[in-house]
N, C-alpha and C positions, 0 to 999 in steps of 0.2 A: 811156515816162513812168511814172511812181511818185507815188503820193496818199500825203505822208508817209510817204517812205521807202518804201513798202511796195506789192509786186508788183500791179497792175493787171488781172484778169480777168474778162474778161466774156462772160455766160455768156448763152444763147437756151434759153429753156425758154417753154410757152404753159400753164403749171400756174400763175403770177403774171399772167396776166389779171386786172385791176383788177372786182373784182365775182364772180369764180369762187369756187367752193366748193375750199378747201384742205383737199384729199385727201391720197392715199400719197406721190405725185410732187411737190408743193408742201413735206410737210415731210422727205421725202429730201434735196431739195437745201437746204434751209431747214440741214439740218444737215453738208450739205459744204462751208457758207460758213464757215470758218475765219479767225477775227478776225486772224489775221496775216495778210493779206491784204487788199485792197480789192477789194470786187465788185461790179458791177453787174450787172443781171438786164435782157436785151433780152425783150420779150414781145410778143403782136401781140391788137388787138381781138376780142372777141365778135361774132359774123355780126351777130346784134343789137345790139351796141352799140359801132360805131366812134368810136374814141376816141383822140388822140393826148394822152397827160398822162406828166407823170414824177411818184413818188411815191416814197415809203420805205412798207416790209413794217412790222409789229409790233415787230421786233427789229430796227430800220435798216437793211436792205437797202434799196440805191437798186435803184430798177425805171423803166425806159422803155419806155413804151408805143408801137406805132407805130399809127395810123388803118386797119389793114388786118387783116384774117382769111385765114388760110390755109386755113382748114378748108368753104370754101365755092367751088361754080365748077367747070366741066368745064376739060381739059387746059390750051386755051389762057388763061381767065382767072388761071388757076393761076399762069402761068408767067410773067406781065405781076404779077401782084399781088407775086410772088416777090420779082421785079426794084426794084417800087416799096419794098418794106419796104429792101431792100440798099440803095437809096439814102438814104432816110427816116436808119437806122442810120448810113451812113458820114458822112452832115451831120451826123449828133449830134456823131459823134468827132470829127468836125473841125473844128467850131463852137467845140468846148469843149477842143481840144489835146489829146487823149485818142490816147495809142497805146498798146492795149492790148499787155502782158504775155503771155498766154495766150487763149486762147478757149475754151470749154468748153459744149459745144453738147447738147441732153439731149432723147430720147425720139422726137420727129417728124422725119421724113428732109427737109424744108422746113425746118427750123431749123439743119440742118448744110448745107445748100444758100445760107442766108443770109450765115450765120458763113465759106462759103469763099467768097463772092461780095463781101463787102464786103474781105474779107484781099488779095483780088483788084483790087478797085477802089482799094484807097488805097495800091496797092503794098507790102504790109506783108509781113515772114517770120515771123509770130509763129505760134507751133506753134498747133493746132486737137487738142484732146479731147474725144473722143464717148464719152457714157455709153448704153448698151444700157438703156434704161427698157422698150423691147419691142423682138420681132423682126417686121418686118415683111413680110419673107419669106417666114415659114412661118403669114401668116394660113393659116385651114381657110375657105374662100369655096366657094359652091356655083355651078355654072355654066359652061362653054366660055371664053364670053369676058370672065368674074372670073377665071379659070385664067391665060387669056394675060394680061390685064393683071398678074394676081400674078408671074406667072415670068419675063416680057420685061420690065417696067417697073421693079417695087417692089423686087427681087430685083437686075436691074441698079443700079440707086440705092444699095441697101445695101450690096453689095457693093464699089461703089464709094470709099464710107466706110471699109469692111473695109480696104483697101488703100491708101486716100490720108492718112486720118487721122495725125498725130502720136503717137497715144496711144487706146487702147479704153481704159474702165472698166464692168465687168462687175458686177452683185451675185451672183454666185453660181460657183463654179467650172464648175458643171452648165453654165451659159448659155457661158461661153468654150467647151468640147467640144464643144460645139453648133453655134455659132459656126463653128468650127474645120470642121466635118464637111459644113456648108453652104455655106460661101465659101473655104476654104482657109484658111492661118495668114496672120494680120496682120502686115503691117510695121512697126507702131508698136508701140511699148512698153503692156505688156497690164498692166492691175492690178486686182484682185478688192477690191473696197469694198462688202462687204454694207450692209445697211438699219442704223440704229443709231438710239438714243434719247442724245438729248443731255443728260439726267439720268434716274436713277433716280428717280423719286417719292418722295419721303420715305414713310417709314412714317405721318407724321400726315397725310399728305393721304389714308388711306384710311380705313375705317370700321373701328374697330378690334373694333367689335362684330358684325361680321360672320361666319360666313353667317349672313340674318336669316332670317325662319319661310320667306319667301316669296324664294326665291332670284332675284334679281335679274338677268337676262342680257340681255348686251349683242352686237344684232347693229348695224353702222355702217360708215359708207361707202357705194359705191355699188351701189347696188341692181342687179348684174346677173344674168343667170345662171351666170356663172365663180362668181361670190362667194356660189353656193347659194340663192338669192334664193328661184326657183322651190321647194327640196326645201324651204325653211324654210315656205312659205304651204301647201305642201301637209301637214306636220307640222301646224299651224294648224289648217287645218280640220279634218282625220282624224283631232288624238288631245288638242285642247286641252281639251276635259273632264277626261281625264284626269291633265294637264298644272295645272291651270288652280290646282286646290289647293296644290301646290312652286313653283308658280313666277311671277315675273313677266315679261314681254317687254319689252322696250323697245328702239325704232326712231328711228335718227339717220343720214337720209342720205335720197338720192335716186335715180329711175334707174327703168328699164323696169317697175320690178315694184312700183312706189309706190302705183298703186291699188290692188293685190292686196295689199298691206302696210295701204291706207288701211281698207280692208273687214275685214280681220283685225281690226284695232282697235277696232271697233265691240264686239269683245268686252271686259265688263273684266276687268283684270290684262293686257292687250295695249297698247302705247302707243306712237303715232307721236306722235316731237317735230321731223320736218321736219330740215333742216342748220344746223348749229350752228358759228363758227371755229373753229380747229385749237387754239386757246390755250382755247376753252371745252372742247373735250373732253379734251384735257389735265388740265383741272380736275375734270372729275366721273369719269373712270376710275375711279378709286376709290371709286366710288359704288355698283359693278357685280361680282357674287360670279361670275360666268364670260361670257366671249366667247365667242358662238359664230358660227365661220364655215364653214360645211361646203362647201369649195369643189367644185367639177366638174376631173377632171380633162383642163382642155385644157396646150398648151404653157406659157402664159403662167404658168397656176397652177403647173404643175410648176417651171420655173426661176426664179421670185419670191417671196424671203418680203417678205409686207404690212407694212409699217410698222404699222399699229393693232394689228397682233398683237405687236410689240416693246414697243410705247407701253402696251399693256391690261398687256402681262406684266409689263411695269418699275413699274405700279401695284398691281402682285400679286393683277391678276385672274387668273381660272383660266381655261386655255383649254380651247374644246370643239372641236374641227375635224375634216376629213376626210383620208381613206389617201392625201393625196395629195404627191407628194414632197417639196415645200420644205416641207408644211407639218410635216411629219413629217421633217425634218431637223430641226426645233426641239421639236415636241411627244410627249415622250414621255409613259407612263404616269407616268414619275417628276414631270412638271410639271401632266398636265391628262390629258384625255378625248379618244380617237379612234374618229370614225366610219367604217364603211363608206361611201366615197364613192357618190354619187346612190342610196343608200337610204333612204328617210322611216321605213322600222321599225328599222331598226338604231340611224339619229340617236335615234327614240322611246326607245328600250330605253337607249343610254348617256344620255339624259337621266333616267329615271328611276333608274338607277341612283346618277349625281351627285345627283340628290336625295337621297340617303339616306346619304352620306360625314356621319360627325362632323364638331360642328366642330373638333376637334382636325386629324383628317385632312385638313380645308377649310384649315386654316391654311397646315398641311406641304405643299401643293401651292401653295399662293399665294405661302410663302417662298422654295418652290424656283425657284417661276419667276423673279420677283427675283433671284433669285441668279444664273442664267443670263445673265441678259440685263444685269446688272454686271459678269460676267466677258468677256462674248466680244461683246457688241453697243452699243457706245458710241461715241460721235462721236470721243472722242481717238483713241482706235485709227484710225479712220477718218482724220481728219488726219494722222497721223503718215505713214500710207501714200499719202495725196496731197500731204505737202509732200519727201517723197522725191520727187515724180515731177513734182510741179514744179521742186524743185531740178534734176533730169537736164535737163527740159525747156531751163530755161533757160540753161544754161550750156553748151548743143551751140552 
């Protein structure tokens, strides 16, 4: 079936939970929904807040909610609650005549378990595309029997995708090698669709009097230790004296390390503002003379560049970040500041240094990043190479 004319895809991601903080994975696929197309977004409740509702996103995506949490429950509850959502979903489709097109399944190994159980249940051949948001295979887990469950369960599971899937979508060539090196080559059709920003910022959404005396930096997102959380508090307390005269902090987001972000703040020129929507920080980007993210290098960071770093760049903030590989696939000296990763003196030293670029030099770094991320990281680009591979798809 076809919603005016046009292809029917529906995709399973749990980043469109009704009441979630819209993170990297909310506006990643927020910008793979390509207007020639119809899509819906299957998603499943909060532990705490079961809830069966259908809605539209900001920008009209429809989204259907199912009354169920996957994220909660030892093996067998797991596997009953799986079953209930696959039905919950195929009563939607068929309630409302819906035969989807494509299926396009994103990030948790339960949401590609959904999307092939209901394809199953209503006898459907519609091809199934899995996007790599993580590998779940090579978590790093401490423990004997975290080991087996990693290697015998999560690893069979994924692999199983590797090989059944119609189609991987990968953001980075590094992650397909990987891929490749941990499960063997896939049988479906393989496409590299990095992170993109669906426009550039205009030049007047940012400050054009910028950098001001007290430079502005923006760290956002999720508070964890991948995303440097820990090296930034400990920066904080060990050298914000120092600090404290160049510059401002300011904090937008949540996650493990929010009381130790909350305690930092008590100092001023330090500022927690808590999570803000994806379309409000959108709007103040621009408000902010560098991002800093000084990641850890585990897997995840190595084979992921962040959306907020596409999103800050494309506002011609300046990025400050760590030696670590994706992010330094994008951040050179010719766009911004790199630190030694999990060092607090080194981050200390390129920060004071970036305090003391003109602002001429603050400009030429800000324009460049802009520029970057005009030429090689935008959603057209990006559609262009998922309506190729929908075209293949559907015409086998």
């Amino acid at each position: 079936m076809k919603q005016n004319g046009a292809p029917i895809i529906v995709h399973f991601s749990q980043d469109f939970t009704y009441g979630k903080a819209q993170l990297g994975g909310f506006g990643r696929i927020t910008n793979l929904l390509d207007t020639n197309y119809h899509h819906i977004v299957f998603t499943v409740s909060m532990s705490d807040r079961l809830e069966g509702k259908t809605f539209e996103t900001s920008s009209g995506v429809q989204v259907v909610q199912a009354p169920y949490s996957l994220n909660s429950g030892k093996f067998l509850k797991r596997g009953k609650t799986i079953a209930e959502t696959i039905s919950y979903f195929s009563g939607y489709l068929t309630q409302n005549s819906i035969t989807p097109s494509l299926f396009f399944g994103h990030s948790q190994l339960e949401n590609y378990e959904v999307l092939n159980g209901i394809k199953k249940r209503l006898d459907l051949t519609t091809p199934v595309i899995w996007e790599f948001n993580a590998i779940w295979g090579a978590l790093n887990v401490k423990g004997l029997k975290n080991r087996f469950v990693l290697l015998f369960f999560l690893r069979r599971r994924e692999r199983r995708i590797v090989k059944e899937a119609n189609a991987l979508v990968f953001q980075t060539s590094s992650c397909v090698e990987y891929i490749n090196k941990l499960y063997g080559s896939p049988n479906g059709l393989i496409r590299v669709v990095t992170n993109a920003v669906s426009d550039v910022i205009s030049q007047s959404a940012t400050n054009n009097n910028r950098p001001s005396p007290r430079r502005r930096v923006l760290v956002n997102g999720l508070f964890d230790s991948m995303n440097g959380l820990g090296i930034i508090v400990e920066l904080l307390k060990n050298h914000w004296i120092q600090l404290n005269g160049s510059y401002e902090f300011h904090f937008y987001g949540k996650g493990q390390w929010e009381e130790e972000v909350r305690t930092c703040a008590r100092n001023p020129g330090i500022y927690f503002h808590g999570t803000v929507s994806r379309e409000e920080m959108q709007r103040i980007y621009g408000q902010f003379d560098f991002h800093l993210i000084p990641r850890l290098p585990s897997l995840e960071a190595q084979l992921f560049i962040p959306s907020k770093l596409l999103e800050s760049m494309s506002a011609g903030v300046v990025p400050i970040v760590s030696d670590v590989a994706a992010m330094t696939d994008l951040v050179t000296e010719r766009v911004g500041f790199v630190a030694r990763s999990g060092s607090v003196q080194d981050l200390f030293e390129v920060l004071l240094r970036a305090s003391k670029i003109s602002e001429g030099d603050w400009h030429e770094l800000s324009m460049a990043s802009r520029s970057l991320i005009k030429s090689s990281f935008t959603v057209q680009r990006n559609h262009e190479i998922l309506a190729e591979l929908y075209n293949k798809l559907l015409s086998r």
